[in-house]
VOGU-126127 format. One line per field, with one value per atom (N, C-alpha, C, O, CB): x, y, z; residue number from 1; atom name. Coordinates in Angstrom, 3 decimals. Glycine has a CB too. Example, Ala and Ser with C-alpha at 12.3 -4.5 7.8 and 13.67 -1.06 7.14 Angstrom:
2
x	(13.190 12.300 13.200 14.236 11.308 12.850 13.670 12.900 13.409 14.084)
y	(-5.690 -4.500 -3.300 -3.319 -4.473 -2.250 -1.060 0.030 1.138 -0.598)
z	(7.800 7.800 7.800 8.465 9.046 7.080 7.140 7.870 8.039 5.725)
pos	(1 1 1 1 1 2 2 2 2 2)
site	(N CA C O CB N CA C O CB)
END
This chain:
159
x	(0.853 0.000 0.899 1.824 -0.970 0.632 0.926 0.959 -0.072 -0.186 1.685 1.363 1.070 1.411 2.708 0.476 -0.049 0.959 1.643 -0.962 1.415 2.557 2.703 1.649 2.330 3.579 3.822 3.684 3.979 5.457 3.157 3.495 4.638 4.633 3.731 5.658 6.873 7.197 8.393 8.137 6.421 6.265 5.223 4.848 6.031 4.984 3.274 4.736 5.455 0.537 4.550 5.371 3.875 2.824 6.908 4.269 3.268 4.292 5.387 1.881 3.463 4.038 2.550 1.342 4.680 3.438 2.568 1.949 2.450 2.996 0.689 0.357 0.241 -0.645 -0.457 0.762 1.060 0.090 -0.877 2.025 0.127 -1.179 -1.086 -2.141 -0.875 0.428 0.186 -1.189 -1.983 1.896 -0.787 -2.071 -3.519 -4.100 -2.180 -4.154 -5.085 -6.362 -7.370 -4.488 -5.615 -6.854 -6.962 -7.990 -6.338 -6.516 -6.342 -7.035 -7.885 -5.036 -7.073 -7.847 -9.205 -10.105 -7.296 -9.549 -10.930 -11.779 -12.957 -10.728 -10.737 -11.480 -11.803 -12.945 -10.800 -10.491 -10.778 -11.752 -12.461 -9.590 -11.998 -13.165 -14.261 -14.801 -13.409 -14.703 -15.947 -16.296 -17.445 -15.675 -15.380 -15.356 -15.844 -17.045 -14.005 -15.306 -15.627 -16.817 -17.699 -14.902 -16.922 -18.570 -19.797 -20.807 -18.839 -19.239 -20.898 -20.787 -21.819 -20.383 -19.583 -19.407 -19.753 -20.011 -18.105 -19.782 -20.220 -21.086 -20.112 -18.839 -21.935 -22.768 -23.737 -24.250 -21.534 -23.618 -24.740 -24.708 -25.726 -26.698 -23.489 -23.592 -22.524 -21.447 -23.465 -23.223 -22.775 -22.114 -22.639 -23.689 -20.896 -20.902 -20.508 -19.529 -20.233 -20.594 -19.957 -18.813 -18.370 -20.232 -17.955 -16.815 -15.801 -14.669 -17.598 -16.689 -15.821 -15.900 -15.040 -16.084 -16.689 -16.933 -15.674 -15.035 -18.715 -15.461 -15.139 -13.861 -13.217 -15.677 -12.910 -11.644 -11.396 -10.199 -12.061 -12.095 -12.030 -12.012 -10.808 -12.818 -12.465 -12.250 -11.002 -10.656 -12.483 -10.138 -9.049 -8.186 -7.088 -8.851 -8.228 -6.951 -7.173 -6.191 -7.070 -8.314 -7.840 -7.392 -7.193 -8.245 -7.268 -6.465 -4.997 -3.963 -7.302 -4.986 -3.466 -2.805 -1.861 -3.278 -2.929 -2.843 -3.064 -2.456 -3.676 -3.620 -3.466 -3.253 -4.306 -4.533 -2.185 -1.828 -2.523 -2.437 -0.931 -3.362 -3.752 -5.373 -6.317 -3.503 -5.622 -7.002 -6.958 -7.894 -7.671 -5.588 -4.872 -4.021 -3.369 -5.712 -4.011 -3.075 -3.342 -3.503 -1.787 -3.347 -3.289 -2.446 -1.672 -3.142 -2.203 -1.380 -1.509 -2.610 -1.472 -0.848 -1.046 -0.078 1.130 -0.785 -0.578 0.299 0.337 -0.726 0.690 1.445 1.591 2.345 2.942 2.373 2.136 3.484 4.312 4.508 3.323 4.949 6.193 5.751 6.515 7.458 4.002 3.721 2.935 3.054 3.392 2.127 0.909 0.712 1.387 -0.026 -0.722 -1.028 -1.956 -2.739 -1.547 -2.195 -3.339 -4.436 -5.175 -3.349 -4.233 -4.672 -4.503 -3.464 -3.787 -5.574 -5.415 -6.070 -6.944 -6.061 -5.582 -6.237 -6.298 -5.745 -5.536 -6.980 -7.063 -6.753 -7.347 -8.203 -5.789 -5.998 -6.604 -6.079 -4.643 -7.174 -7.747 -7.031 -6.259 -9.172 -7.469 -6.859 -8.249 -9.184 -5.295 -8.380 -9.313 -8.605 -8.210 -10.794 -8.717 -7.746 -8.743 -9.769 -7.014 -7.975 -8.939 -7.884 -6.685 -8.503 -9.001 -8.904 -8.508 -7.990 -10.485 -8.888 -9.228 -7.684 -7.544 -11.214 -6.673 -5.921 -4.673 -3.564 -6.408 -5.036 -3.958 -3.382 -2.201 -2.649 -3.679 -3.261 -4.178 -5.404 -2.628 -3.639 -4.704 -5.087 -4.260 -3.988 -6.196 -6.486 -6.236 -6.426 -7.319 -5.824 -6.029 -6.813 -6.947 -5.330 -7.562 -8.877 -8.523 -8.469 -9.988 -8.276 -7.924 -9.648 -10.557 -7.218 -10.112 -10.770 -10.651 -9.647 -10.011 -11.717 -11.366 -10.663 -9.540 -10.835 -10.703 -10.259 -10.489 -11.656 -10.384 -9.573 -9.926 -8.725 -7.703 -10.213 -8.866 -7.812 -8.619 -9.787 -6.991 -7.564 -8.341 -9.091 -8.583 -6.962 -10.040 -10.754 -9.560 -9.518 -12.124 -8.909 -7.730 -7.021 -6.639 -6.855 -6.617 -5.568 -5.980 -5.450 -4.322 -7.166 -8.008 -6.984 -6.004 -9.597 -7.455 -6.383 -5.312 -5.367 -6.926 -4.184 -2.972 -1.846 -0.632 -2.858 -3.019 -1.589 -1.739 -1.072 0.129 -2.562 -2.224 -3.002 -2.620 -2.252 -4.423 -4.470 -3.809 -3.710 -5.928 -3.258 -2.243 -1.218 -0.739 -1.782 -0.598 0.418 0.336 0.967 0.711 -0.365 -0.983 -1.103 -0.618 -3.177 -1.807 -2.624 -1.129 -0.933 -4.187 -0.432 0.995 1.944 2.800 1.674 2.259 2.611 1.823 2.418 2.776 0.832 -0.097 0.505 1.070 -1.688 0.262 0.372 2.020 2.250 -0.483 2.660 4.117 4.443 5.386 4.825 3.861 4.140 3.665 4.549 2.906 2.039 1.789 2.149 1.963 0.610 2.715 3.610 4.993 5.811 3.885 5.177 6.532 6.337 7.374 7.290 5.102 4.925 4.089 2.949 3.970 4.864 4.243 2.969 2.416 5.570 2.440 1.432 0.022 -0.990 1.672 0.145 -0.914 -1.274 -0.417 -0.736 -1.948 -2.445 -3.596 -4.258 -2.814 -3.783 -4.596 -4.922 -4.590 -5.907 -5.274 -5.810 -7.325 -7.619 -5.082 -8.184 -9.356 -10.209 -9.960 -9.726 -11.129 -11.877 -13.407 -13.863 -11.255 -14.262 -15.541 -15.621 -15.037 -16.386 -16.488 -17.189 -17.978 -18.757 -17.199 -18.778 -20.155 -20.829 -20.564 -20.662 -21.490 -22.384 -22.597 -22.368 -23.952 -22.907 -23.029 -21.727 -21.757 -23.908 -20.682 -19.621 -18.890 -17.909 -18.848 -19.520 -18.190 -16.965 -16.459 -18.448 -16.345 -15.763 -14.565 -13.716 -16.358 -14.645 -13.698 -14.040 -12.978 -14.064 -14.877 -14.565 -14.143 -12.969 -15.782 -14.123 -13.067 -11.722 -10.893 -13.150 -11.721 -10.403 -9.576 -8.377 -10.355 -10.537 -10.124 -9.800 -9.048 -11.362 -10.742 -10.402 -9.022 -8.243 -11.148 -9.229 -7.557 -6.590 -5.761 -7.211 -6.753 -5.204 -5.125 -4.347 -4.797 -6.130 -5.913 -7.029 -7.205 -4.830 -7.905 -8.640 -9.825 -10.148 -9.279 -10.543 -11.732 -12.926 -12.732 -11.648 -14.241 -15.192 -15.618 -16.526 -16.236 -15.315 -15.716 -17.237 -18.052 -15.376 -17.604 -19.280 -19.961 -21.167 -19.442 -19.410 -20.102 -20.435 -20.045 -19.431 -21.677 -22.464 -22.108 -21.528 -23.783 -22.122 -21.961 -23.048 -23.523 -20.917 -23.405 -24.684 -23.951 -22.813 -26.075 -24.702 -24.529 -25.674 -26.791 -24.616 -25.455 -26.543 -25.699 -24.785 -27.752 -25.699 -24.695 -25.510 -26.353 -25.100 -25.198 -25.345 -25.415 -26.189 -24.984 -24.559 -24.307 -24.312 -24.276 -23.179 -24.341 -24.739 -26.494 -27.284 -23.599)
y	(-1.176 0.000 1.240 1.347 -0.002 2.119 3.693 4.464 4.471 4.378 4.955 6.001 7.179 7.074 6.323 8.482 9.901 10.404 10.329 10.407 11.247 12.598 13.218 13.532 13.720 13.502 14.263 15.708 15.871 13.939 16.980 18.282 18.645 19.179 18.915 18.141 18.481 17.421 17.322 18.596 16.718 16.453 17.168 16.897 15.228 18.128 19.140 20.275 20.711 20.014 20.388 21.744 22.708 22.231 21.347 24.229 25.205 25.884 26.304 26.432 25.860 26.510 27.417 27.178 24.832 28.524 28.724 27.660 26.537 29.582 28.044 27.100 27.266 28.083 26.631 26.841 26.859 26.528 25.863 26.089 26.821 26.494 24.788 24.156 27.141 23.975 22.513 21.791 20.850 21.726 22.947 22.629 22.481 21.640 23.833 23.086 23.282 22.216 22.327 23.080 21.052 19.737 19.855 19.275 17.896 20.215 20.060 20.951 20.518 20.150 22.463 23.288 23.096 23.414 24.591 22.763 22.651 21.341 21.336 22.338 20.246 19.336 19.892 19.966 18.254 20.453 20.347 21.547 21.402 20.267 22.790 23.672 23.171 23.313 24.082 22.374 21.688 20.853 21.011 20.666 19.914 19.388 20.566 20.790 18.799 20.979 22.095 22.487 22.212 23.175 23.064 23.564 22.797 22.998 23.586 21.861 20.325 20.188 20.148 17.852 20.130 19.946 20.876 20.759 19.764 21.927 23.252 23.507 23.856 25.032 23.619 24.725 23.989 24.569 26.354 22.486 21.572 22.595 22.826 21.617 22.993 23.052 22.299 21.774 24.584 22.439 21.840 22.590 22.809 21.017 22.852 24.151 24.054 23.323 25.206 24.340 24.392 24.422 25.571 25.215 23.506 22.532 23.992 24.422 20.952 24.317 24.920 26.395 27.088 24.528 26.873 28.215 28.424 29.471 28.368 27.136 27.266 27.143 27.900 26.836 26.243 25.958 27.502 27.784 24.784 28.327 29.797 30.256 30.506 30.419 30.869 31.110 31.559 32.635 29.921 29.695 29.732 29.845 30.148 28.934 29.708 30.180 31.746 32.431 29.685 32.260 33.587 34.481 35.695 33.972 33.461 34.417 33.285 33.904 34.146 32.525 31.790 32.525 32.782 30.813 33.468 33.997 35.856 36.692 33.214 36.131 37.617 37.985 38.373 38.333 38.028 38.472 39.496 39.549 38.815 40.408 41.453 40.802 41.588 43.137 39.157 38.773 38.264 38.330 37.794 37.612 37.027 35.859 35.865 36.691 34.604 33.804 32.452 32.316 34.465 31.495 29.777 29.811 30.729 28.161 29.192 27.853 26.374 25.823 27.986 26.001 24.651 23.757 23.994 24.210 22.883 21.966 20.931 20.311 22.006 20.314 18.917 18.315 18.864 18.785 16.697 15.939 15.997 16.789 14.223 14.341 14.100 13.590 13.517 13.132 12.903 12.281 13.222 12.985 11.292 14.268 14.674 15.682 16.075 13.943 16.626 18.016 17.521 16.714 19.141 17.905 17.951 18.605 18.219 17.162 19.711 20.797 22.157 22.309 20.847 23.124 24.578 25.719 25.583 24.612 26.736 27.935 28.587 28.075 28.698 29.919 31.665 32.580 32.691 32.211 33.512 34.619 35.864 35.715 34.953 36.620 37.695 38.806 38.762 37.730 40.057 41.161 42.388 42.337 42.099 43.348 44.053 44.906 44.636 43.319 46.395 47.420 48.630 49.270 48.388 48.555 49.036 50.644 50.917 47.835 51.258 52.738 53.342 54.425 53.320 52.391 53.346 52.530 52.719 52.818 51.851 51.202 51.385 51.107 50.276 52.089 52.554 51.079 51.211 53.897 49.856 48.796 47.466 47.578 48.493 46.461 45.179 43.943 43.432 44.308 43.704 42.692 41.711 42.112 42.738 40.323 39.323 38.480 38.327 39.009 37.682 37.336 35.977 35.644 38.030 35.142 33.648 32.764 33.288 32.881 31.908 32.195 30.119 29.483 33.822 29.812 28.318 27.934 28.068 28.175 27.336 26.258 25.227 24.973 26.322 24.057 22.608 21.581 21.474 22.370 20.941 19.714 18.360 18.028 19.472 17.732 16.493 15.530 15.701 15.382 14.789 14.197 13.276 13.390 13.308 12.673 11.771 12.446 11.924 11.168 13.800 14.187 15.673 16.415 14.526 15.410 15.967 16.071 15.397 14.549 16.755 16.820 16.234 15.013 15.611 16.648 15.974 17.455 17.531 15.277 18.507 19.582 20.578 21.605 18.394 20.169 20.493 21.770 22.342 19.409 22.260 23.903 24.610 25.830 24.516 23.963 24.760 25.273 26.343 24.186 24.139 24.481 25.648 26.691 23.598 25.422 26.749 28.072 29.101 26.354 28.118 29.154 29.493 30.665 28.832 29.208 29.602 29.852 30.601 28.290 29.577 30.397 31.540 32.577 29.738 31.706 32.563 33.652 34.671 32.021 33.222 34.260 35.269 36.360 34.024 34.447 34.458 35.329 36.120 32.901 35.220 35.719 37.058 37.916 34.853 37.583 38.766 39.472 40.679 38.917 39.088 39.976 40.276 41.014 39.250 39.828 40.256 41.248 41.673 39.097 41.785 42.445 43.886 43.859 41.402 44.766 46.552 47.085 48.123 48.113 46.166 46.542 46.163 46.841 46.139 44.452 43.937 44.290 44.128 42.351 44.523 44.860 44.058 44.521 46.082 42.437 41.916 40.120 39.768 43.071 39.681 37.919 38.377 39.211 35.650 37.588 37.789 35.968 35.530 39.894 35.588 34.903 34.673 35.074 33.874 33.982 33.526 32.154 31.378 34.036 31.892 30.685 30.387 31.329 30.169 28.843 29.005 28.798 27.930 28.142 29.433 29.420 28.291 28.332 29.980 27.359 25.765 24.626 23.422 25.287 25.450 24.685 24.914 25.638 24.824 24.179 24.074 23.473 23.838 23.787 22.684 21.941 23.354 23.712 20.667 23.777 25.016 25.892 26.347 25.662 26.318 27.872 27.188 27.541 29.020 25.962 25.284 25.582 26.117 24.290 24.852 25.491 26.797 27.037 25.200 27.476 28.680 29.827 30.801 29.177 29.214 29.628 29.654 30.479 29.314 27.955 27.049 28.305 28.879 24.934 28.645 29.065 31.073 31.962 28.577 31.039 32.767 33.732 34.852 33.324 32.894 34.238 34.216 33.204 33.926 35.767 35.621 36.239 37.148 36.090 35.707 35.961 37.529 37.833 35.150 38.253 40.012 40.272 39.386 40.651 41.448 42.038 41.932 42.173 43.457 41.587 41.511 40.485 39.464 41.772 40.757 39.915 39.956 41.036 40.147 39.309 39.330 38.789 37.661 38.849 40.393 40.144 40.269 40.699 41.373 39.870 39.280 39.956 39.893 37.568 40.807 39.922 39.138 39.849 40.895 38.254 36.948 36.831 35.948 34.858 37.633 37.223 36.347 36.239 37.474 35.465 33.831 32.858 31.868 33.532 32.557 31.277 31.768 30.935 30.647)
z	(0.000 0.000 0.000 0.805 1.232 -0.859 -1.283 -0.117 0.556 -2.256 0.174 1.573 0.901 -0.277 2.774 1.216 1.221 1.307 2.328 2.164 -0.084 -0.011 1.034 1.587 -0.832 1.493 2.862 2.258 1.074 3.700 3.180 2.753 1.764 0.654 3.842 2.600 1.754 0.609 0.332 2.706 -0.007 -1.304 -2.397 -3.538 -1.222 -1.522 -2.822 -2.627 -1.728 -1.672 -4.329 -4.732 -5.350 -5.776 -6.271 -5.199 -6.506 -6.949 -6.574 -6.029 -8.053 -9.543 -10.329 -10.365 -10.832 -10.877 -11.655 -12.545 -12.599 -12.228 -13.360 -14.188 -15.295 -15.547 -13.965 -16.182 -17.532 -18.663 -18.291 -17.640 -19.881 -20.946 -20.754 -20.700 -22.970 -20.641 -20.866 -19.682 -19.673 -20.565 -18.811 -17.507 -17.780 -17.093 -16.461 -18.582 -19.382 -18.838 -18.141 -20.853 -19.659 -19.160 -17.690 -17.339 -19.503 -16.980 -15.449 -15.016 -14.239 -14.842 -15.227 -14.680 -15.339 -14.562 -14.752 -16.279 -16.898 -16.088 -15.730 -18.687 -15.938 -14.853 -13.768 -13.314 -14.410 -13.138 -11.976 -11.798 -10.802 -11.151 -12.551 -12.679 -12.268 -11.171 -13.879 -13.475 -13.988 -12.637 -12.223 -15.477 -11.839 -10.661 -9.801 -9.650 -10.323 -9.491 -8.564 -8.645 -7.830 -8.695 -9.493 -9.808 -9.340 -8.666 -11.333 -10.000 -9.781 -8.065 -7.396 -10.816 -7.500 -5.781 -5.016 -3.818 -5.276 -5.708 -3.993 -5.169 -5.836 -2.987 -5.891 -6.214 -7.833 -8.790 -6.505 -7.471 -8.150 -9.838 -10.492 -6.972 -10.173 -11.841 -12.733 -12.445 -12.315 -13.930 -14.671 -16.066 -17.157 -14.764 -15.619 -16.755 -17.839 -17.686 -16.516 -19.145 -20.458 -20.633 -20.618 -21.087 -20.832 -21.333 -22.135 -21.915 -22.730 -22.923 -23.767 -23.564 -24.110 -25.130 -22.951 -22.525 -21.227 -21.128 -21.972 -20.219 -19.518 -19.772 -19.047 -18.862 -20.804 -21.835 -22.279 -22.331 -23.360 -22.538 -23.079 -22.296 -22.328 -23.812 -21.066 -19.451 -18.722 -18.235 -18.809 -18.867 -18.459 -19.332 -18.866 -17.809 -20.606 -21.577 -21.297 -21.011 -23.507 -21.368 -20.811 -19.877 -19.866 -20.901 -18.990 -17.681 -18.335 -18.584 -15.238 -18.453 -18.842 -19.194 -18.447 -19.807 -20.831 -21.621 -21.150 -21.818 -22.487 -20.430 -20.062 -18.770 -18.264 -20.400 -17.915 -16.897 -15.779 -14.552 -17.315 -16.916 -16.096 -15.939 -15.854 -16.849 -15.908 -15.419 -14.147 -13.350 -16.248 -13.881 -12.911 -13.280 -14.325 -11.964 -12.234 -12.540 -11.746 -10.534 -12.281 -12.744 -11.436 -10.893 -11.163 -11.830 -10.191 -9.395 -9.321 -9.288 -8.171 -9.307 -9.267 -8.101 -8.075 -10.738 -7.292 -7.142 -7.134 -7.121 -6.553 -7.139 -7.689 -6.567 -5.641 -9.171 -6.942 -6.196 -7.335 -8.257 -5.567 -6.784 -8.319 -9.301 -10.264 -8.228 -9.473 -10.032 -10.824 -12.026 -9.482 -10.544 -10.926 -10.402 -9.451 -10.758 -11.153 -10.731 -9.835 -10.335 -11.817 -7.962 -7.776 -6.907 -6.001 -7.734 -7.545 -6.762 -7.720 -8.363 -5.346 -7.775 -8.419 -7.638 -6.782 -9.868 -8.010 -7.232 -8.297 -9.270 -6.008 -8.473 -8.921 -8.247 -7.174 -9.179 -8.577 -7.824 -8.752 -9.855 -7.135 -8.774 -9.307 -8.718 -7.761 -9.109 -9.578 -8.557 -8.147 -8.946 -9.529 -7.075 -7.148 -5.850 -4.716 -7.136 -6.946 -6.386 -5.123 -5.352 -8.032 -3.924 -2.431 -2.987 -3.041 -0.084 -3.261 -3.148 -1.453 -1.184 -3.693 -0.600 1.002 1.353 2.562 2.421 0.935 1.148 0.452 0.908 1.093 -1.190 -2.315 -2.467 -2.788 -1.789 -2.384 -2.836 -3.568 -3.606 -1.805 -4.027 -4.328 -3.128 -2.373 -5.629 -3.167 -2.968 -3.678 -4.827 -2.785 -3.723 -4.065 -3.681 -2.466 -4.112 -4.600 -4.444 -4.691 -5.875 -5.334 -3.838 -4.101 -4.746 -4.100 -2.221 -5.534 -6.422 -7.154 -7.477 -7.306 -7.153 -8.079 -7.500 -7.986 -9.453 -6.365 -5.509 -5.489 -5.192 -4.622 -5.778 -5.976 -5.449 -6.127 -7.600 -4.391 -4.473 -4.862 -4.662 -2.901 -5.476 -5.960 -4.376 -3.268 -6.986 -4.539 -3.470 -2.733 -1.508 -4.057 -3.151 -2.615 -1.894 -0.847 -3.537 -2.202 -1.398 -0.202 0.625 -2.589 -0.807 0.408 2.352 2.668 0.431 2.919 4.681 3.939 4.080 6.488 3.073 2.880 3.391 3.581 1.005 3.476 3.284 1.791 1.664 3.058 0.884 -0.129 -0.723 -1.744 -0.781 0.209 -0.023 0.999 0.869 -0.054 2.163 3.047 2.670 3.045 3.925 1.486 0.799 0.099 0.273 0.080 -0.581 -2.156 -1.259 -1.727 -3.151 0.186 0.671 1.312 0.989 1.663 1.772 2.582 1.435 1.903 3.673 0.029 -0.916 -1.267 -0.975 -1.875 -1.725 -2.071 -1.033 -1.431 -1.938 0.837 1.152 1.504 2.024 2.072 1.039 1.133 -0.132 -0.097 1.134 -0.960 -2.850 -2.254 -2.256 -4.602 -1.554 -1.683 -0.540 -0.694 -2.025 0.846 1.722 1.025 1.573 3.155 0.098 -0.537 -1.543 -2.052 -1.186 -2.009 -3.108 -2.112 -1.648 -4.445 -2.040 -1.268 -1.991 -1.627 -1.571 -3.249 -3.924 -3.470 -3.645 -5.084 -2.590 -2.431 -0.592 0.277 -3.009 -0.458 0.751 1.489 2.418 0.579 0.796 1.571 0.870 -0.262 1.639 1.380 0.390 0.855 1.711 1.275 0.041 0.336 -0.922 -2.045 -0.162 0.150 -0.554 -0.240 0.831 -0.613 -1.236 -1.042 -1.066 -1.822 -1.921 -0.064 -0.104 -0.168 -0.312 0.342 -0.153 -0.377 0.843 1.675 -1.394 0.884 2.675 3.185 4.394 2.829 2.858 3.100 3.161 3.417 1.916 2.844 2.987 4.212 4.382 1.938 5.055 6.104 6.357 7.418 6.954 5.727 5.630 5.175 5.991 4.823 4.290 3.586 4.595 5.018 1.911 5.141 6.182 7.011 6.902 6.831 8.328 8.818 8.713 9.449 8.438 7.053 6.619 6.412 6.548 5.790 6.074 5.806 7.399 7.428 4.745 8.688 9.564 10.418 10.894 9.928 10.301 10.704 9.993 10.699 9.584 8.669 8.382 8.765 8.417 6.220 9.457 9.655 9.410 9.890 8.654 8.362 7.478 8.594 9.215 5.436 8.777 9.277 8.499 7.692 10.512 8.764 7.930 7.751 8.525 8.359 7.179 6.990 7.210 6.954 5.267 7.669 7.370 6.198 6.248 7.495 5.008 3.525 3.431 3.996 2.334 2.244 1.719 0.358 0.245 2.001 -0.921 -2.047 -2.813 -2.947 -2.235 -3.463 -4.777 -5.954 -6.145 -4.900 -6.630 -8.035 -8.770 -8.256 -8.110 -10.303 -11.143 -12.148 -12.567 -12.008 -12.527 -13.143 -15.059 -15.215 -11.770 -16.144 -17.244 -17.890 -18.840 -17.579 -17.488 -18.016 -17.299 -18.030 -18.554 -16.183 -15.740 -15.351 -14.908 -14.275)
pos	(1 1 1 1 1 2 2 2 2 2 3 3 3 3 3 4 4 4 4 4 5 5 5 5 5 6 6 6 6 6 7 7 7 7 7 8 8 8 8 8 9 9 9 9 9 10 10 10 10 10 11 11 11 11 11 12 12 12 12 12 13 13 13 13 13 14 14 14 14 14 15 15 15 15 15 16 16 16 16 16 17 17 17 17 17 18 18 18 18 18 19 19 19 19 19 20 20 20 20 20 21 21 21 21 21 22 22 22 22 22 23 23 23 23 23 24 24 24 24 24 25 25 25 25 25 26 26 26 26 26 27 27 27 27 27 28 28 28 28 28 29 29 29 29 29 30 30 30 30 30 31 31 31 31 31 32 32 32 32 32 33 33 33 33 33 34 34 34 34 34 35 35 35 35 35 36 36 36 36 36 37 37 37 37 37 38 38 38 38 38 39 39 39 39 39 40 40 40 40 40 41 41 41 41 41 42 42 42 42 42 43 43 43 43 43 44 44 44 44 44 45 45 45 45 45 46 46 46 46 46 47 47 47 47 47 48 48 48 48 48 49 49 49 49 49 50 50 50 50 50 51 51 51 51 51 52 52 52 52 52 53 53 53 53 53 54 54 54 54 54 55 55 55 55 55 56 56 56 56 56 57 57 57 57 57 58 58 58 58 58 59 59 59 59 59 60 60 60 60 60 61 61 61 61 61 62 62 62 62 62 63 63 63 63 63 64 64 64 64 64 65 65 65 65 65 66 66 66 66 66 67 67 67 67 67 68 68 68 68 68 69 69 69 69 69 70 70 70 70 70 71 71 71 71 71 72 72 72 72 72 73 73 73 73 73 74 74 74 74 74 75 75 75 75 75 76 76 76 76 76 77 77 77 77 77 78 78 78 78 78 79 79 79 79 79 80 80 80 80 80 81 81 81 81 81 82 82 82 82 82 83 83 83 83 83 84 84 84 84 84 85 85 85 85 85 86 86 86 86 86 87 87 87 87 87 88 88 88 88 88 89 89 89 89 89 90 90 90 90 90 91 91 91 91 91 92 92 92 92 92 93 93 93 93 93 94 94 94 94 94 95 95 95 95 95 96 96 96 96 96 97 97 97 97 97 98 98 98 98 98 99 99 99 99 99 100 100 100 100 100 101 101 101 101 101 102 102 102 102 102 103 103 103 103 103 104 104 104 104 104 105 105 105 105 105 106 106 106 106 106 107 107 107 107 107 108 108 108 108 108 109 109 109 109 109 110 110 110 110 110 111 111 111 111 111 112 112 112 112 112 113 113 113 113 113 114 114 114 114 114 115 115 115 115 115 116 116 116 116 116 117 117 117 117 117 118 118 118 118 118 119 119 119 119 119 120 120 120 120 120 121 121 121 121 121 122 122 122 122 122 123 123 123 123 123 124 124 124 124 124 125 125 125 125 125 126 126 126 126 126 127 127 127 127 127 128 128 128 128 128 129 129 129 129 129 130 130 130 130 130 131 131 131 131 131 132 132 132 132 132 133 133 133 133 133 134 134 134 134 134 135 135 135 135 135 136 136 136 136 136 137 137 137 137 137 138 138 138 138 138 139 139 139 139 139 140 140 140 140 140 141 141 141 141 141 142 142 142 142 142 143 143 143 143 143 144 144 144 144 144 145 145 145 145 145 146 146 146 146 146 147 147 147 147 147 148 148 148 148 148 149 149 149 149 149 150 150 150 150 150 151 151 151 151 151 152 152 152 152 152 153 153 153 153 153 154 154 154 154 154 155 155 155 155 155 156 156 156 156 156 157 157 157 157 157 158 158 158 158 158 159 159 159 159 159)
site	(N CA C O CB N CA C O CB N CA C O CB N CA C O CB N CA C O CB N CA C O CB N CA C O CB N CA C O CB N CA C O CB N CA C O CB N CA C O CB N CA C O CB N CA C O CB N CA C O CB N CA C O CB N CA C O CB N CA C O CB N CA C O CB N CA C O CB N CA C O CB N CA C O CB N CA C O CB N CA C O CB N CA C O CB N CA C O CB N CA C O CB N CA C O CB N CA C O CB N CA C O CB N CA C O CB N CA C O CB N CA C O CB N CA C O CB N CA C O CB N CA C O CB N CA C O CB N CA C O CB N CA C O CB N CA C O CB N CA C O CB N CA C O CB N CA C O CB N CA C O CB N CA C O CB N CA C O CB N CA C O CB N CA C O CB N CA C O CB N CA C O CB N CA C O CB N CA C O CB N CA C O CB N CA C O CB N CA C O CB N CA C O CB N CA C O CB N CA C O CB N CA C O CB N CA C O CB N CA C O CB N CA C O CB N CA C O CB N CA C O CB N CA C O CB N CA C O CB N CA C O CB N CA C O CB N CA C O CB N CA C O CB N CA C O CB N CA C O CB N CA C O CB N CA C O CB N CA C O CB N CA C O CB N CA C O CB N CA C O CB N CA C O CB N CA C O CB N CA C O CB N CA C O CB N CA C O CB N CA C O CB N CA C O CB N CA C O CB N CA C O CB N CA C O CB N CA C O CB N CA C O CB N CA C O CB N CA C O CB N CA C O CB N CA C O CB N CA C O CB N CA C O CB N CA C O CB N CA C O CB N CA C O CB N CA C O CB N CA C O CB N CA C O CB N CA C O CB N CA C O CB N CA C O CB N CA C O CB N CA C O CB N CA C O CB N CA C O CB N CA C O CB N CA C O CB N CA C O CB N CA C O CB N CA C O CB N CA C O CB N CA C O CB N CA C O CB N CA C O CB N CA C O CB N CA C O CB N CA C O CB N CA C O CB N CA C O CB N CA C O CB N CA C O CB N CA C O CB N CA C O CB N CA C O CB N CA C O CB N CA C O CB N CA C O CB N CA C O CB N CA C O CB N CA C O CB N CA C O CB N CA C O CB N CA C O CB N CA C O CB N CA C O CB N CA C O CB N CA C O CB N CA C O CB N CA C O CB N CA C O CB N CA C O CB N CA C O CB N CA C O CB N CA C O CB N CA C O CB N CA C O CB N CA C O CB N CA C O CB N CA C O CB N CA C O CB N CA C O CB N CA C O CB N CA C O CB N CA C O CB N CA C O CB N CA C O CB)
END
C-alpha cells in the first residue's frame, strides 16, 4: 500500500497552458461539488486560456506531487482605493478528493500568502465561499482568514 505525499512532497508553480486539461477538470469538478452546476466545457476551456494567456485577469497555481497536478487555485486582482493597494482574491479552488487533509491547499494558501507579503502593492488575500460549505470555512479559519461584514450580490449574465 501507497502512503499519502507528505506536505513536503506538494510543490506550486505557476500554471502553464500545458495545464489546461487540469484546470478545466478540476473547474468543472468544482462547480458540480459546492454549487450543483454543470458548466460548459468549452466556454469554460475559453475562461481559463484567458487568464493563462493575459496576466492582467490574474493567474493559477497549481500543485503537484512528483507524479501529478493535484490541486489549483485563482488569484484575481481588485484594487482598495481606502488602502492605495490590491487585494487578491484567491478564487477556483480545488484539491483532488484523494488528497483531500494531505496539506495540499495549506500548501498553495501559505505560498499565495508568502508571494503577496513580498509584493508593497498587495495589501490583503481575500476569498468567497459558499455558505453551506463548512468543511472550507473550517479550513479557511484554521489558516488565519476571518469571515468580513459583507455579503456578495450578483446579477450573473451567463450562468
Amino acid at each position: 500500500m501507497a502512503s499519502s505525499p507528505s506536505a513536503e512532497d506538494i510543490t506550486v508553480r505557476a500554471a502553464r497552458l500545458s495545464d489546461l486539461a487540469y484546470l478545466v477538470r478540476f473547474s468543472a469538478a468544482m462547480a458540480e461539488e459546492t454549487e450543483r452546476r454543470t458548466l460548459d466545457l468549452e466556454r469554460l476551456r475559453q475562461g481559463i486560456s484567458g487568464v493563462l494567456t493575459s496576466k492582467e485577469r490574474g493567474y493559477y497555481l497549481v500543485a503537484e506531487t512528483k507524479s501529478r497536478v493535484v490541486g489549483q487555485l485563482l488569484i484575481t486582482f481588485e484594487w482598495s482605493d481606502w488602502r492605495n493597494g490590491l487585494f487578491w482574491w484567491i478564487q477556483s479552488v480545488y484539491v483532488e478528493p484523494a488528497m483531500r487533509k494531505e496539506g495540499v491547499y495549506r500548501t498553495m494558501h501559505d505560498y499565495v500568502l508568502q508571494e503577496a507579503k513580498r509584493r508593497p502593492d498587495v495589501c490583503g488575500i481575500r476569498l468567497y465561499v459558499e455558505k453551506d460549505n463548512m468543511v472550507a470555512q473550517a479550513a479557511y479559519r484554521r489558516l488565519g482568514m476571518r469571515m468580513t461584514g459583507y455579503h456578495v450580490y450578483e446579477q450573473d449574465f451567463v450562468l
